[in-house]
N, C-alpha and C positions, 0 to 999 in steps of 0.2 A: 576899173573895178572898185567901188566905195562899198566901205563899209559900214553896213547901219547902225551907226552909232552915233549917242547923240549925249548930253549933259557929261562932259569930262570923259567922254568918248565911251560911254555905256548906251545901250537901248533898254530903251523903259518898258516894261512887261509887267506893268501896273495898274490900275484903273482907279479910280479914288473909291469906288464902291468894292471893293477888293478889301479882306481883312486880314493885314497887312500878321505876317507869320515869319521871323526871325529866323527859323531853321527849318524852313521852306525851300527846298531844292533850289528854286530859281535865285532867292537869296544869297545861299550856301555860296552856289558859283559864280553870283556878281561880287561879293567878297575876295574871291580868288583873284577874278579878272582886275579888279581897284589893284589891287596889292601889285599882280605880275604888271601894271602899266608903270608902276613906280621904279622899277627894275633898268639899271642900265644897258645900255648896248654893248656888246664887246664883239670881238674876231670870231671870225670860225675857223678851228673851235677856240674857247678862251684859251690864252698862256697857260693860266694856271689852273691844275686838276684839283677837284673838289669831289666828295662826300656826299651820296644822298641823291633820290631823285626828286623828278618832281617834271615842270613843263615847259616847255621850249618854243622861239617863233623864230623863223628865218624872214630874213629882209635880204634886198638884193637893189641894186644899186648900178648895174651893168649898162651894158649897150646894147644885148638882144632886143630888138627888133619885136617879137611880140608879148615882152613882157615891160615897155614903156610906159604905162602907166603905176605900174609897181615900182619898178626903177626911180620914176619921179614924185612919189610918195613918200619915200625912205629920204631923198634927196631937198626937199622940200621941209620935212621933219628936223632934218640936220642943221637946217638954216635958222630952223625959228623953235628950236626945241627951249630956249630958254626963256621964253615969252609966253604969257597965260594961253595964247592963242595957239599954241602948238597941236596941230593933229596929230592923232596915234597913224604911223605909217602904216602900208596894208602889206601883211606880211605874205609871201611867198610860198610856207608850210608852216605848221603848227604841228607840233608833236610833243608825247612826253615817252620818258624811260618808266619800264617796266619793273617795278624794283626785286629782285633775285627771292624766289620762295612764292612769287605772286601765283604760278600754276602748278604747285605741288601739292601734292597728298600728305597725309601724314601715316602710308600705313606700314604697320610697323614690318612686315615684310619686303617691303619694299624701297621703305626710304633709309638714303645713304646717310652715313654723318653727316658729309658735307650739307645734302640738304636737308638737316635738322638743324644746322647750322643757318639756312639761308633763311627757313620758315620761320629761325625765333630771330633773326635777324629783323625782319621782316613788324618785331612786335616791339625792338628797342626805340630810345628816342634819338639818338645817335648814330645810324647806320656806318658803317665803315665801307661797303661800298661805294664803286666810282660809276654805277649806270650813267645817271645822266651825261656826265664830262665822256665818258665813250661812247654814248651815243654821238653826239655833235661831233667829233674825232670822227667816225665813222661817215658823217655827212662830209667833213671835208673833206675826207678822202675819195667818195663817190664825184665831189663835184671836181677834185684836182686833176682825175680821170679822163675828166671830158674835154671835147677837142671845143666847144665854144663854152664856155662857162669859166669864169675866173675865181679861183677863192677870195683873193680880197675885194671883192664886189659884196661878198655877200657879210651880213653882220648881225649876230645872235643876241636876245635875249632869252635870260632862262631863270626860274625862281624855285629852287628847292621847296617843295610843298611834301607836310605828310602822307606819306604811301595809298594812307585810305581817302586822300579828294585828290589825286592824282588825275583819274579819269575824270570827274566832274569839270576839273579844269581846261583842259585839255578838250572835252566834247563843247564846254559853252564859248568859246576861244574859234574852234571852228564853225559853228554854226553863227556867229554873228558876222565873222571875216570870209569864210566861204573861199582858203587860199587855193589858188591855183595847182599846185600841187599836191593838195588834198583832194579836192571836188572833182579835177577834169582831166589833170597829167597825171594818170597811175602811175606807180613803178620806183620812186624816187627810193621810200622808206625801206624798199629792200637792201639787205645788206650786201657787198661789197663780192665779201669769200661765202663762196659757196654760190658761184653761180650758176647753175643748173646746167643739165642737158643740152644738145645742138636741137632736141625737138620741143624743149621748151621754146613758149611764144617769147621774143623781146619784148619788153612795156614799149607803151608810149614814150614815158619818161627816155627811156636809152635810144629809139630811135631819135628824139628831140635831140638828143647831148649822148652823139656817140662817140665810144672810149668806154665807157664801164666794162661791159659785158657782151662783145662782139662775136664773141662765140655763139651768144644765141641766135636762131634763126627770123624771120619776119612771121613765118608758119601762113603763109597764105600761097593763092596761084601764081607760081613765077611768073605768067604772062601779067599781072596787073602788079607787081609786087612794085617794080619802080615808079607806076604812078602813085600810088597808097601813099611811100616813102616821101618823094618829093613834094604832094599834095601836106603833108603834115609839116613838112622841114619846113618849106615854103609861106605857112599862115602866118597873115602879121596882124592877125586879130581872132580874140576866141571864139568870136562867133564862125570864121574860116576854121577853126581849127577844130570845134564842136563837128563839125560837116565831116572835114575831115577823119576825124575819131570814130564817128560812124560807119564809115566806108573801110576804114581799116576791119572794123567791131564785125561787120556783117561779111567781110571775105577771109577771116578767121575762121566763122561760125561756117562757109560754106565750104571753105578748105576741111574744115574737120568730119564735115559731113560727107564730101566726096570720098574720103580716103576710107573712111568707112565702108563704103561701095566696095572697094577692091581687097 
């Protein structure tokens, strides 16, 4: 899986006949992305808890099987990351925290202290919340969960950005890296507690790396359930696992329609 990236690991979305506009969207978030590639690597999650959100990229580094080319991406960057020559590794997810007051109202009936508290929060230049450091907290603990995934395989970058180009960040990060667990293995970025019902569907993500959330079901026909299952565990390419995901996608959607029936 490469990602199109090119002059100091940027894609160019420029033309010379293009008149060239500094606080032009597309601009805005190659600023972002410059800045988060300058950003060191640490654990997941970091040692130490920090203040403030902003955006986040997991890297992965293991021995699974259909995630080798990413594994030897991140592995490869390690080797030569202090050499002009260094490629940006291809990240695994990309995600950012959501910084506390981002979906509240302000009506006066309704809103608590606390979140009059989060909303002006939300307009300091200091925040005192920890979103991002509990978010990546939260991914370690999804992935400590599971019965093939190791935490020290995997390794975080993250870059505190203001509240309001969070998203920006974040959307143009994905759409030039296209990671694996954004695009094609739903399921990851759900949280931990609170796993739903036995008649909720399990993701992909937790049949891939089960231990999370076992209590959910497959939600399909038990006569086809264990090939679904093993057809998806078994791909050691995502073009297999694309197939796969399909086959799972459409005996979901006909399970849900038979039961209807009755």
């Amino acid at each position: 899986m490469k990602a199109r990236l090119c002059f100091g690991g940027l894609r160019q979305h420029m033309n010379d006949e293009r008149i060239y506009n500094p606080l032009d969207k597309d601009h805005l978030a190659e600023s972002i992305v410059r800045e988060f590639f300058k950003r060191q690597l640490h654990p997941l999650p970091p040692a130490e808890s920090f203040a403030g959100a902003g955006i986040y990229a997991l890297y992965y580094r293991g021995d699974v099987p259909l995630y080798r080319e990413i594994s030897n991406s991140l592995k490869r960057f390690l080797a030569t990351r202090q050499t002009p020559v260094a490629e940006q590794p291809t990240p695994i997810y990309i995600g950012k925290s959501d910084p506390p007051g981002s979906r509240k109202g302000l009506f006066e009936e309704e809103t608590s202290e606390e979140g009059e508290e989060e909303v002006l929060e939300v307009l300091t230049s200091k925040p005192k919340h920890r979103r991002l450091h509990e978010r990546l907290r939260q991914h370690g603990v999804s992935i400590s969960l599971t019965q093939n995934l190791k935490a020290e395989d995997f390794q975080c970058r993250y870059m505190l950005v203001d509240e309001v180009w969070v998203a920006l960040g974040e959307a143009r990060l994905v759409d030039w890296f296209r990671p694996a667990w954004n695009v094609l293995i739903e399921g990851f970025g759900s949280k931990v507690e609170g796993g739903g019902r036995a008649t909720t569907a399990r993701s992909v993500w937790d049949i891939l790396h089960p231990g999370r959330k076992e209590n959910l079901g497959i939600q399909v026909a038990p006569r086809v359930e264990a090939k679904l299952v093993a057809d998806l565990r078994n791909s050691g390419t995502f073009d297999e696992l694309r197939s796969a995901i399909k086959a799972h996608r459409d005996a979901k959607r006909q399970f849900r329609k038979d039961r209807k029936l009755f």
